[in-house]
C-alpha positions, -999 to +999 in steps of 0.1 A: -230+049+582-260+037+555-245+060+530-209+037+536-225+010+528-245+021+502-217+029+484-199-002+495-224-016+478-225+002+445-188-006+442-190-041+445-218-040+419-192-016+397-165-044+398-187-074+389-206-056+363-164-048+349-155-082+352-191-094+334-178-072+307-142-084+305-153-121+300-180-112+278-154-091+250-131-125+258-158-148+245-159-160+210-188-162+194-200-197+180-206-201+143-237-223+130-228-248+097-256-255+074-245-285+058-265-305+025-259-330+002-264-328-039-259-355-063-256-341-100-276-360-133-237-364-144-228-383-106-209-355-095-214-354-057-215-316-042-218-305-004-233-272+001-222-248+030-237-219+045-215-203+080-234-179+097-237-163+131-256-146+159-242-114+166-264-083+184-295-108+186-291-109+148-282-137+122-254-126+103-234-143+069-197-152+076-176-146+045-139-154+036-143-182+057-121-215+049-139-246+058-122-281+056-148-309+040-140-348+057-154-380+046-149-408+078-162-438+084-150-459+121-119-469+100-106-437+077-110-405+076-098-389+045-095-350+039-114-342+004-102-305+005-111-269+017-135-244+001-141-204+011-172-193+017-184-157-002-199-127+006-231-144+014-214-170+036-220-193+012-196-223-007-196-260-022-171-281-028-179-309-056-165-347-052-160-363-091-178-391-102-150-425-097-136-412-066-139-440-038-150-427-006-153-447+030-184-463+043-206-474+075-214-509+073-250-496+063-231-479+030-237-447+043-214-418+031-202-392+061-194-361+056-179-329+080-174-299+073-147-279+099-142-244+110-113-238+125-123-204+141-102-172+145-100-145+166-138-135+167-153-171+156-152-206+179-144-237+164-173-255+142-181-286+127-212-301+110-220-339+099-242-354+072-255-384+067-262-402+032-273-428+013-262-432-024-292-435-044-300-437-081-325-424-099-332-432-135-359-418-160-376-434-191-392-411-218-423-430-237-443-422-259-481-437-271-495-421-295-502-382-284-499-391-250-460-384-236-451-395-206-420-392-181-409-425-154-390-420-126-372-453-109-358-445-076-328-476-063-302-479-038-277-509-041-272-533-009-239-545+001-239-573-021-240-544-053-274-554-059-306-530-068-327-520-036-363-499-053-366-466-029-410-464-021-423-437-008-403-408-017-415-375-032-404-369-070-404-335-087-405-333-129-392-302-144-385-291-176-355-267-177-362-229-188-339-202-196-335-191-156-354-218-137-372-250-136-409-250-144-423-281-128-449-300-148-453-329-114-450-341-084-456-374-075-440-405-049-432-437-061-449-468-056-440-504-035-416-509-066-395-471-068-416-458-098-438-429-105-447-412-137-461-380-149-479-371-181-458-343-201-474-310-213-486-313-249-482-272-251-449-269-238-432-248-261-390-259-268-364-245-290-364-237-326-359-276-333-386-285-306-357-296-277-363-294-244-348-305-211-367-328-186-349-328-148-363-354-124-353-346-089-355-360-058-355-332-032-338-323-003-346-363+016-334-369+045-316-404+037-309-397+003-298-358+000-312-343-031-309-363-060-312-351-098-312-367-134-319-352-168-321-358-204-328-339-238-357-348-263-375-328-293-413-331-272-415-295-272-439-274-294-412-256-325-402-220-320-409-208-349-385-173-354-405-145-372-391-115-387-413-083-378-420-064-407-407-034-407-437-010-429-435+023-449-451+048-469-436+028-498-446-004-491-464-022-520-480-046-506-508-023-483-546-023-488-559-009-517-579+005-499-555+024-478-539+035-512-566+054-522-574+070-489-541+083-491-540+094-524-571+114-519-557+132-487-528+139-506-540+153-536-565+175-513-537+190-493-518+198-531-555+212-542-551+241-513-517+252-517-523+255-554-555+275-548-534+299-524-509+307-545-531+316-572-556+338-549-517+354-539-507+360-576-541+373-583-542+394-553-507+413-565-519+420-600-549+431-588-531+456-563-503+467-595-536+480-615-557+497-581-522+515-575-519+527-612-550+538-617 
């Protein structure tokens, strides 16, 4: 009788443990949207995607993923386009400078990005929120002393200048792979900060470099960039390497002689060999003779 039950009981436990299982392989797996905002020095606006997911207890890239970027505000909602993400689950879709898109009554930009899901992958969808700001840079110089202004703005609804205080600046000057920052500073009750450029900073051939001012990754305002070109960098000056040889003219006179006397030495032996040889074999000729 307790060994019926018993295995009354391991059947029942059998079943739902099936039936755990079943609903488990039916259940999609929900995606995670990382969604942020960029705003180019030329005005271009870009939203970057990353779509990833948890799978085995571990994070894990989505690629070949289409994604559909929205722009709403309580009135429209306008479709902007799709992107795909790559192998590392990544994309970005950029919006033109002069295209109009919808705002809150706060002149706040919306953005969604959509994932549609598939047979493995739930539906997704992730919203930012953004102000439009502006940031401008001045380039001054006073005597040796260079130095780089930041001006951080937003514009009300009546079109007119708001300054931004507060707000954490980064100054960069562009280098062949990265951005070498020379600052970091926040602006002031009136949207301005400065920074004092590097008097040793070395530029191109004709002394040109790159200064980016960026406002990073805010929460109101995205990431925000701005750049400009001036000759405040130190000349590269392009040397050719000479190439030296035994026949170079121009060596130390010093190292002439040296060389002349090894030389001549070396010469001085062979010269005595050969003799001692020829002297050897006429001296041999006679002995055998005699």
């Amino acid at each position: 009788m307790i060994l019926k039950k018993i295995f009354q009981i391991i059947l029942v436990l059998s079943v739902c443990s099936g039936f755990n299982r079943i609903a488990r392989a039916d259940e999609l797996i929900t995606p995670r949207i990382t969604a942020s905002y960029f705003k180019l020095s030329n005005g271009t606006k870009r939203i970057t995607v990353a779509l990833s997911a948890k799978e085995n207890d571990k994070r894990v890239n989505i690629p070949n993923a289409e994604l559909q970027i929205i722009t709403q505000n309580e009135t429209v909602r306008t479709v902007l386009g799709s992107i795909v993400t790559n192998q590392e689950g990544k994309a970005s879709f950029d919006i033109e400078p002069g295209i109009t898109l919808p705002r809150d009554p706060d002149g706040n930009y919306t953005f969604t990005v959509l994932f549609g899901g598939n047979t493995k992958l739930d539906k997704a969808s992730q919203s930012i929120h953004v102000t439009d700001a502006f940031l401008e840079i001045s380039l001054n110089e006073q005597d040796t002393i260079k130095t780089i202004t930041a001006r951080v703005f937003k514009r009300n609804e009546k079109g007119e200048k708001v300054v931004v205080p507060d707000v954490p600046v980064e100054f960069n000057v562009k280098r062949l792979f990265c951005l070498y920052t020379i600052g970091n500073e926040k602006t002031d009750s009136s949207g301005m900060c400065n920074t004092e450029f590097p008097s040793n900073m070395p530029g191109d051939k004709y002394g040109k470099v790159t200064i980016v001012v960026r406002m990073p990754d805010n929460e109101t305002f995205g990431t925000v960039e701005e750049s400009k070109d001036i000759n405040w960098g130190k000349l590269l000056v392009y040397q050719a390497k000479p190439i030296r040889g035994l026949g170079d003219t121009d060596a130390p006179l010093w190292m002439v002689y040296a060389l002349l006397v090894l030389l001549s030495g070396v010469w001085l032996h062979v010269v005595y060999i050969i003799i001692l040889v020829i002297r050897i074999n006429i001296i041999g000729k006679k002995v055998i003779k005699s």
